[in-house]
C-alpha positions as CSV (number, residue, x, y, z in Angstrom):
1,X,-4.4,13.7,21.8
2,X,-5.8,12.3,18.3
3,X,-8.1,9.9,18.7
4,X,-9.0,7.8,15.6
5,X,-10.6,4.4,14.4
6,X,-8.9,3.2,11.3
7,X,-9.7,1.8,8.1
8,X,-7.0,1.1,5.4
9,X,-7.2,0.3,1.9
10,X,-5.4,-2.6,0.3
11,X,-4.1,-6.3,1.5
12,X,-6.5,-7.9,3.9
13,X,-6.8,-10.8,6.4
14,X,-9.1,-13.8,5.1
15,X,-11.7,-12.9,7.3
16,X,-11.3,-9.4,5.7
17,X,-9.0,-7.8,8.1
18,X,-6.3,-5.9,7.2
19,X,-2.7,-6.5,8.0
20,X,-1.2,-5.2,10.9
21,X,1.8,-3.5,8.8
22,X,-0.9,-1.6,7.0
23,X,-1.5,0.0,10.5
24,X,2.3,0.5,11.0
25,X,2.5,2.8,8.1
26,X,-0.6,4.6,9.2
27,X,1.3,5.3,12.5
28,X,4.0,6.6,10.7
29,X,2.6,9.0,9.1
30,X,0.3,10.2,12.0
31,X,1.2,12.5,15.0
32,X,2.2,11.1,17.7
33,X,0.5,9.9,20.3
34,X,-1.9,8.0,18.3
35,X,-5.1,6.4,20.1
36,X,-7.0,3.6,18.7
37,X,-10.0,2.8,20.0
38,X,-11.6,0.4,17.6
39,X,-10.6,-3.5,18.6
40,X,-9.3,-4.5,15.4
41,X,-6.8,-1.6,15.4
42,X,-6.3,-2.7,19.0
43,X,-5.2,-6.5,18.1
44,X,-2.9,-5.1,15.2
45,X,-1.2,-3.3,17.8
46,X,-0.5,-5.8,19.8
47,X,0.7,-7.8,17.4
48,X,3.6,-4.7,16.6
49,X,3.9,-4.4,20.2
50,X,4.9,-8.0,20.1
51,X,7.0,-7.7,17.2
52,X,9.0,-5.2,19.2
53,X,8.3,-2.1,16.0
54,X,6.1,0.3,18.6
55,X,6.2,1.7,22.0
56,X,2.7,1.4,23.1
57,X,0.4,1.4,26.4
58,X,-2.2,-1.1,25.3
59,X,-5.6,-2.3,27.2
60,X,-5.4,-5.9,28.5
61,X,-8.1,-8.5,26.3
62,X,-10.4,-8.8,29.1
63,X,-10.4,-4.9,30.4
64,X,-13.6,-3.5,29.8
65,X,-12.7,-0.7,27.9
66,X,-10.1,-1.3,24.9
67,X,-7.6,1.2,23.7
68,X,-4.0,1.6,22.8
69,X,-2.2,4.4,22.7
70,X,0.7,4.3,20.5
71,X,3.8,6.4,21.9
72,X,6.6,5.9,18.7
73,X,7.4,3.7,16.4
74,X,11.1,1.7,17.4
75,X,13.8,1.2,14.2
76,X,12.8,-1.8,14.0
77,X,8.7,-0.7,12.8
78,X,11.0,2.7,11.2
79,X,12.3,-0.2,9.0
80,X,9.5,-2.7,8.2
81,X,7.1,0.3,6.9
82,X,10.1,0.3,4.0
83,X,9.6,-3.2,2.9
84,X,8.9,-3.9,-0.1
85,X,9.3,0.0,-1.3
86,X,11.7,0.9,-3.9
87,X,15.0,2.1,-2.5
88,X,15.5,4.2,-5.5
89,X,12.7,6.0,-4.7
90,X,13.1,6.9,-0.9
């Protein structure tokens, strides 16, 4: 299993975060299963989980150690990593 910790380039949270759709194209284009280990990844996967656009096992907040471990990514997160492209170009 691939076992990363992120960094992206481009928009970012106020508190210089980035957003968690910059981490759902990242998944996209990585082999699946994806493990993040670092807790900002963590939280931006959570938030997708949430959202309903990945299947993911993902570490309770207060566990001791934090990880997810990101299975697929549903239609729905197949979908929201083409907002805002061209749909000429796809």
């Amino acid at each position: 299993m691939l076992q990363v910790a992120l960094t992206f380039p481009g928009t970012k949270f106020k508190n210089g975060g980035h957003l968690p759709i910059e981490l759902l194209r990242t998944i996209k284009n990585s082999t699946l299963p994806l493990e993040l280990t670092d807790s900002a990844s963590i939280d931006k996967a959570r938030v997708l989980f949430a959202s309903g656009m990945i299947e993911a096992n993902i570490s309770a907040p207060e566990d001791p150690v934090q990880k997810a471990i990101i299975f697929n990514l549903t239609n729905l997160g197949l979908i929201a990593t083409h907002v805002g492209e061209n749909p000429n170009e796809l």
